[in-house]
N, C-alpha and C positions, 0 to 999 in steps of 0.2 A: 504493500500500500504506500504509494507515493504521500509523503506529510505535507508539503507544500500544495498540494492542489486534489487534496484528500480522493486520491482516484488509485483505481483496481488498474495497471499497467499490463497483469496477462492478457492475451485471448484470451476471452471467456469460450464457455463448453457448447459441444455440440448439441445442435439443437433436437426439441425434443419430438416433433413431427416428422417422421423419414419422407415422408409423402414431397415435403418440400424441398426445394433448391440446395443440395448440401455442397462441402466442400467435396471435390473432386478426386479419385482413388489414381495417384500419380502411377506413371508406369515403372516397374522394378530395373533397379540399376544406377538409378541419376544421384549423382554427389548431391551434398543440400545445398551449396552452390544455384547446380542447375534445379530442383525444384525447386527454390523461392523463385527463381527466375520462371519459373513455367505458373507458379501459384499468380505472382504480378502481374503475368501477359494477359491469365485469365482475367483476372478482374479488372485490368484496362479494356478487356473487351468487353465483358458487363457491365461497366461505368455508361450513363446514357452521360451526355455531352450537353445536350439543353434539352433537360428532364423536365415532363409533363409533373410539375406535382399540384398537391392540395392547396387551398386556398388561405390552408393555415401555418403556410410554410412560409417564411422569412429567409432572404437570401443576404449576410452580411460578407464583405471580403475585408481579410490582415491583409495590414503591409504589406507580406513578402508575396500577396497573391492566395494564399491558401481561401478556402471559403468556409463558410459554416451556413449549412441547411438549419434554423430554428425551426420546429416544430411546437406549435402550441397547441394545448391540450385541454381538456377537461377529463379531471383525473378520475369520475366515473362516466367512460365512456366508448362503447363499442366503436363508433364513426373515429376515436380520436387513434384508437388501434389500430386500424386498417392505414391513415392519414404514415402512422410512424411504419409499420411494414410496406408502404407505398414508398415512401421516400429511401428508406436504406437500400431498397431493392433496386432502387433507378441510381442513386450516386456513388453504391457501393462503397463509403465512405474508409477512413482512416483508421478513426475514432470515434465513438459516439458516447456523448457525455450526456447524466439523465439529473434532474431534478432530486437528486436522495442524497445522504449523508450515509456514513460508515452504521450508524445507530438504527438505519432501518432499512441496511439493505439484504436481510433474512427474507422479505418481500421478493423479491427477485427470481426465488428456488421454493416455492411453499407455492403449492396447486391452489386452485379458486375455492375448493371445497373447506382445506383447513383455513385459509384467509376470511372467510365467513364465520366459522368459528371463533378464529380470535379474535374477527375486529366484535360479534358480541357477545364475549363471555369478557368481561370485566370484573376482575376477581379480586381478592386481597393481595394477593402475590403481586399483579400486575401495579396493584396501588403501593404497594413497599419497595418493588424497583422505581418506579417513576418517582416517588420523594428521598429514596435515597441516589439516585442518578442526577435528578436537579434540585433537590433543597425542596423544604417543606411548600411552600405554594406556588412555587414553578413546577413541583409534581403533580400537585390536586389540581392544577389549571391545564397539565396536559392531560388528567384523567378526564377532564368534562371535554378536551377536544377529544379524545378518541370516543367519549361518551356520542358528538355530534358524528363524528367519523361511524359511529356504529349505527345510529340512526340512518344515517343516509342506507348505509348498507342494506340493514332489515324493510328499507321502504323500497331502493332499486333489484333486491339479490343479487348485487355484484357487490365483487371485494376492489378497493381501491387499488390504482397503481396498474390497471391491467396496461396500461401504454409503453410503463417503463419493463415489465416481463418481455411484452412485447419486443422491446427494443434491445432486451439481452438475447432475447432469441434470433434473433433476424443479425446482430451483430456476430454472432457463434456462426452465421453460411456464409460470412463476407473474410475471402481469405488475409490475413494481418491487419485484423481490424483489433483494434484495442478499447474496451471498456473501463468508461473513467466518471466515477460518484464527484459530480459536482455541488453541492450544495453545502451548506453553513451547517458544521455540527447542530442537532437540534438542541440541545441543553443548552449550547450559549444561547440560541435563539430566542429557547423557553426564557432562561432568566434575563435577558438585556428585556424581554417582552414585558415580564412582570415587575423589574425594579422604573420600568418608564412608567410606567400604569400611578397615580394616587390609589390611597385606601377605596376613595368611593367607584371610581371606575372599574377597580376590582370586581366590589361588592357587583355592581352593573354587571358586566362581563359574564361572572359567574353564574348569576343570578337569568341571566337572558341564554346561558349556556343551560343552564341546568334543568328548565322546562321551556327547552325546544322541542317539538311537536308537529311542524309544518310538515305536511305532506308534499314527497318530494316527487316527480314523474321523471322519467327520463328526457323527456321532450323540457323538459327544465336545465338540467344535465348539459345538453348539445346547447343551450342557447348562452350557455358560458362559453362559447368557443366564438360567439360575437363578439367583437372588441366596442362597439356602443354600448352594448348592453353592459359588458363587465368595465367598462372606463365609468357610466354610471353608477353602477355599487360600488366600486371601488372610492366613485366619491362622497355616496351615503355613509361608506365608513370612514374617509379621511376625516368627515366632521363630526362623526359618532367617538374615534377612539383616535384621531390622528398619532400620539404615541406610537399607538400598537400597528397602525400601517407603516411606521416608519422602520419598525424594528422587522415586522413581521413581513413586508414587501419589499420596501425599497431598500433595508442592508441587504437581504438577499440576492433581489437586483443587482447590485453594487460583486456580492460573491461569486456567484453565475457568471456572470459577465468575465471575473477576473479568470475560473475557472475554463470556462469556454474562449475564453484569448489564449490560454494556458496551452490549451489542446490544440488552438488553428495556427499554427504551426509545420515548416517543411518537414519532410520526412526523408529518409534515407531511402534510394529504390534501387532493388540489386541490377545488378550485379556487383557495381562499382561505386555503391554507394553516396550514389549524387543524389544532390540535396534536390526534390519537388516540392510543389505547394502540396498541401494535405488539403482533404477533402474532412471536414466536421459534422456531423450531426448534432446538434441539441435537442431535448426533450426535454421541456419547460411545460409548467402550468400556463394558459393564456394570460393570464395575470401580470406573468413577466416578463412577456415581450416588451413591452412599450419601454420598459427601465431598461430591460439590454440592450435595447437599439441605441436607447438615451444617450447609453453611458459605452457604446461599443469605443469609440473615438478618444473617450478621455482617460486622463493617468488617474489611477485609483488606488488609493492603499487601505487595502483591507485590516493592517493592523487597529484602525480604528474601533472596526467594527466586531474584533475578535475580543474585545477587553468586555470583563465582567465586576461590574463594581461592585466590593466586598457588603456584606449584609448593612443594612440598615440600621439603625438603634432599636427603630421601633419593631421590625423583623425579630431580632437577637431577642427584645422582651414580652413580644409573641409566641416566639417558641419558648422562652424560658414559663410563659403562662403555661401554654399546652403543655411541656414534662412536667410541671409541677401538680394538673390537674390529673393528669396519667399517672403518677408515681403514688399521688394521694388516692387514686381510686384503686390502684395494686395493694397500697400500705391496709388500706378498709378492707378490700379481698383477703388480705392474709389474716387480718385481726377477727373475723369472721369464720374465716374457712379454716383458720389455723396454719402452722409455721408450715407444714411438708407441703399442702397445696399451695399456701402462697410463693412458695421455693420454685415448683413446678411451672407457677402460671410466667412467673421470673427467668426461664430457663426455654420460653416459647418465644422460635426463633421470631414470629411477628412483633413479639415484645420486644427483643432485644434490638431487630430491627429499626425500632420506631425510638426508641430511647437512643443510638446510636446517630441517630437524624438530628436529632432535639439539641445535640450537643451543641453548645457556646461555642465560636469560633477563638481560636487561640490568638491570645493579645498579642 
């Protein structure tokens, strides 16, 4: 895993449909020399030259010539699949860089059947890693988004991310194609999201998260792949939660961007290892097109956006309430139940879990 531009630099694996376009069974004998060289020919012959694509496809060019095909998406979306297996297939790309972080790219190799499962079974486990991963209310704030994340699920029957499966599949038939996890670790995202936020927008947030209930149709779904429409909600929430578009879209933007300039870049092409342009894919939300376009052109430094400002006062004596109300309702369990069971309930990995969270950060 490359740290600098948090991306997977193997080929990824072969794809899981045989029926379709695989990599090619070279003939016995050729040095590895001559078959990268015969693997290249092939896919300069597959490469379409001025590719027919979808209407959600964004054409940007680096410097040195390379190009990046964006693809925007709507991340419950059959039309936005087809849009990303349409484009790899015609540009036969380089690299194709997706919308995910290291944190959730399990997504990637987990079938639609278990993805349904977890996105709704929402359990204690899952609430113990998510507050000990990001700190006590950057974990309950990503349990009520995967809470909305499940909702959509139970109302479409699709599990999220089917574009970016997609997009590892279809880069697995394209020979020296490299897959590369562009996005903003989510924990920083989570907590820069929650320290911009005041106490009361919280309270909002959670609150408008917590009993969502809109019925969602698919024909809802595709109408986020309009950029009127989603430039509109985007702006009903600049003035809902501006903070949280700031942290939650536009550093992203800002990431994306730096990651997919990362990627469109020349490449070495054998034999002789002369330097080409590279041919790019992206696979973004439609959300963030508009900010990569913005910001294709400008110098960006990310170190801004990667800093997480240490807890709060009022944080640190939030949580010092919550372990003291936890400790005091264990202290009453044991004084009750007596010393062996309160030992027991003391010795429950969820307890220790949760008191391990609670901890004061060190002066």
């Amino acid at each position: 895993m490359d740290q600098d531009n948090n991306s997977e630099d193997e080929s990824v694996g072969p794809p899981e449909d045989p029926s379709e376009e695989e990599l090619p069974c070279l003939p016995p004998g050729l040095s590895d020399g001559e078959a990268m060289e015969l693997l290249w020919q092939l896919r300069s012959q597959r490469r379409q030259s001025s590719p027919e694509l979808p209407e959600t496809v964004t054409r940007l060019t680096a410097p040195d010539g390379s190009l990046l095909y964006l693809v925007g998406t709507a991340h419950f979306s059959d039309s936005s699949k087809k849009d990303v297996a349409t484009t790899i297939r015609a540009v036969q790309p380089d690299v194709v860089v997706v919308e995910l972080c290291q944190y959730r790219v399990s997504m990637l190799k987990m079938d639609e059947n278990t993805l349904l499962r977890e996105a709704k079974d929402i359990n204690l486990d899952k609430v113990q890693q998510a507050i000990k991963q990001n700190g006590l209310m950057s974990g309950l704030m990503q349990i009520l988004l995967l809470k909305v994340s499940a909702h959509i699920t139970e109302q479409l029957g699709m599990a999220p991310g089917g574009e970016f499966r997609e997009a590892f599949r279809e880069a697995g038939r394209v020979p020296f194609c490299k897959f590369h996890l562009g996005d903003r670790p989510i924990p920083v995202t989570f907590k820069r999201a929650i320290a911009a936020l005041s106490l009361w927008q919280k309270a909002r947030l959670a609150w408008g998260l917590c009993f969502l209930s809109d019925p969602i149709s698919k024909e809802d779904v595709e109408k986020c792949k309009q950029k009127d429409l989603l430039e509109q909600t985007m702006s009903e929430m600049i003035g809902e939660f501006p903070a949280l578009h700031q942290t939650i879209v536009a550093e992203r933007d800002i990431y994306l961007t730096h990651t997919l300039r990362q990627a469109t870049r020349c490449v070495e092409a054998p034999p002789n290892a002369q330097k080409v342009p590279a041919v790019v894919v992206g696979v973004v939300g439609m959300g963030h097109v508009p900010g990569i376009e913005r910001n294709w052109e400008k110098q960006l430094n990310i170190n801004e956006i990667m800093s997480v400002a240490p807890p709060s006062r009022f944080g640190w004596v939030l949580r010092a309430v919550v372990k003291g109300v936890v400790v005091g309702m264990l202290g009453y369990a044991c004084y009750r139940a007596g010393g062996s069971i309160g030992r027991v309930l003391l010795s429950l990995p969820a307890v220790q879990s949760l008191l391990e969270t609670l901890q004061p950060p060190p002066a």
